[in-house]
N, C-alpha and C positions, 0 to 999 in steps of 0.2 A: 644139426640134423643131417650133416653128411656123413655118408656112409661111410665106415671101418670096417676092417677087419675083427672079425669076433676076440682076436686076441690083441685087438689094436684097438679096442674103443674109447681108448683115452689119448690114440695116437697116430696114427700115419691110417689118412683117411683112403677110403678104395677109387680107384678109376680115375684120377688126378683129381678131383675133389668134386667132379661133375657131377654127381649121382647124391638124390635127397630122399630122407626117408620121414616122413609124416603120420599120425595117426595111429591108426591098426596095425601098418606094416613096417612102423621102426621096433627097436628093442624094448624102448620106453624108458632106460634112466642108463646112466652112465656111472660106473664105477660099481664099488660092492655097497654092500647094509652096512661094513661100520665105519666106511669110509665113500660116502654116495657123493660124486660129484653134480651131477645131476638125481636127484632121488625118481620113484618110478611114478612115469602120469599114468592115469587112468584111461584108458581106451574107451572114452565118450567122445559125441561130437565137437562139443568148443575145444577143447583143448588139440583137437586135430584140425578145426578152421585155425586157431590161434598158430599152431604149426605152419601151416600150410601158408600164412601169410608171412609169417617169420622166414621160411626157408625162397618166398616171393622175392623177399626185399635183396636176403644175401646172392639169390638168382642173378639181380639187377648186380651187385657189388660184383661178384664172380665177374660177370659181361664187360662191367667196367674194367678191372682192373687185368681182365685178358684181351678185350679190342681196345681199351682207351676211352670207351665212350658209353654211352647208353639211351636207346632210342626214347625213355622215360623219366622226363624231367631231368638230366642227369646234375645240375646243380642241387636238386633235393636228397641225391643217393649218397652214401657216407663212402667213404675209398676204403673202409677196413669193414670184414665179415663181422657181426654182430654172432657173441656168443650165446647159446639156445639159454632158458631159464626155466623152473617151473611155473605156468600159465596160472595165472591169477582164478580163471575159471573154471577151471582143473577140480577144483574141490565145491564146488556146485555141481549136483545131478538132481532129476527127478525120474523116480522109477516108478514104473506102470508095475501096478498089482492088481489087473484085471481092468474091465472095462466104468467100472465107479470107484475106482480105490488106486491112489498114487501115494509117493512121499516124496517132500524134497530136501535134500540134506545141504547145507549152506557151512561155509567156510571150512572144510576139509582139508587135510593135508597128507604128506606121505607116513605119518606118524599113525601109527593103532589106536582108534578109540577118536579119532580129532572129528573137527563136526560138530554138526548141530540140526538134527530133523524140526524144522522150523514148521512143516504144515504137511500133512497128510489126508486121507481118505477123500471124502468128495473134492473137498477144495484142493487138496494136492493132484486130483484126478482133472479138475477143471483148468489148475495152472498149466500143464503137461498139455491139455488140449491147446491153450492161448499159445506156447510155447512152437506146438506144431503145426497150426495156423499161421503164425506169423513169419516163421521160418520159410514155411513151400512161397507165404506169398512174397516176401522178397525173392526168392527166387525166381517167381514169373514176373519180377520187376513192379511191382504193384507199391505205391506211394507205401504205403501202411507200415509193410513189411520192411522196407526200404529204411523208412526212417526209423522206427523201433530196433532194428539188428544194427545199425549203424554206430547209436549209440552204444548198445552192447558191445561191439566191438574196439569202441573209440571211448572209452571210459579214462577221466580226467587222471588216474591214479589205480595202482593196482591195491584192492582195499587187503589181502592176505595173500599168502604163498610166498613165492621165492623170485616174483621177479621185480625189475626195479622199477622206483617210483611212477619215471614218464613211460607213456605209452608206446613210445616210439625210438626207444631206447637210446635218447640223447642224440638226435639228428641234428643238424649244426644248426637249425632255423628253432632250435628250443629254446 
């Protein structure tokens, strides 16, 4: 997720490698359609928290491996940048269609047609509500939220997509 050049994106990263792009405001895949080295994520939230802690961690590695040190756990940090992947999450969405009507499509990928609309209308309207409850409340740090998103983000295993097995992309304490 550090920034290149548009005609360098598989190659000589911009601003000595300072500069991370996350979410909405990176490119979204690397390479071309018949030849994707990264294929393109979807511009949802998980897949730009899951960004956004990924480019966290190589933050830390950057720091180390330019001052020597790092003010965070630095026996936990890996001395080499971790390569981006596609987020496991990335192919989970639920979309609002009106105020009683949602769908949620589960195990998606960068492929046409992949997927599976698992549950819609009320009850996809009602998951989508649980979804955006539980979200703000971890944000205002509330037990509930806290523990619910944790898990979601710390899941034993990526169950599809494109990235690897551990969660934590082989930190030396695996």
């Amino acid at each position: 997720m550090q920034v290149t050049g548009k005609s360098d994106a598989e190659g000589k990263v911009w601003g000595n490698g300072d500069f991370f792009a996350v979410g909405d405001c990176n490119y979204g895949c690397i390479g071309t359609p018949k030849k994707w080295i990264l294929p393109p994520i979807p511009k949802i939230s998980y897949p730009g928290e899951e960004q956004a802690m990924h480019a966290c961690v190589n933050l830390m590695i950057k720091d180390r491996q330019t001052y020597g040190g790092c003010t965070a756990a630095p026996c936990c940090v890996p001395s080499k940048m971790k390569a981006t992947w596609w987020p496991w999450g990335a192919g989970m969405f639920a979309t609002s269609l009106g105020p009683h009507d949602a769908c949620f499509v589960l195990a998606a990928n960068h492929e046409k047609g992949s997927g599976f609309m698992v549950n819609w209308w009320i009850p996809g309207a009602l998951q989508k509500e649980i979804i955006e409850t539980t979200k703000v409340d971890e944000m205002k740090d509330n037990c509930i939220g806290i523990l619910i998103w944790h898990f979601v983000h710390h899941t034993p295993c990526n169950c599809w997509g494109k990235g690897p097995c551990c969660p934590c992309q082989g930190c030396p304490n695996c």
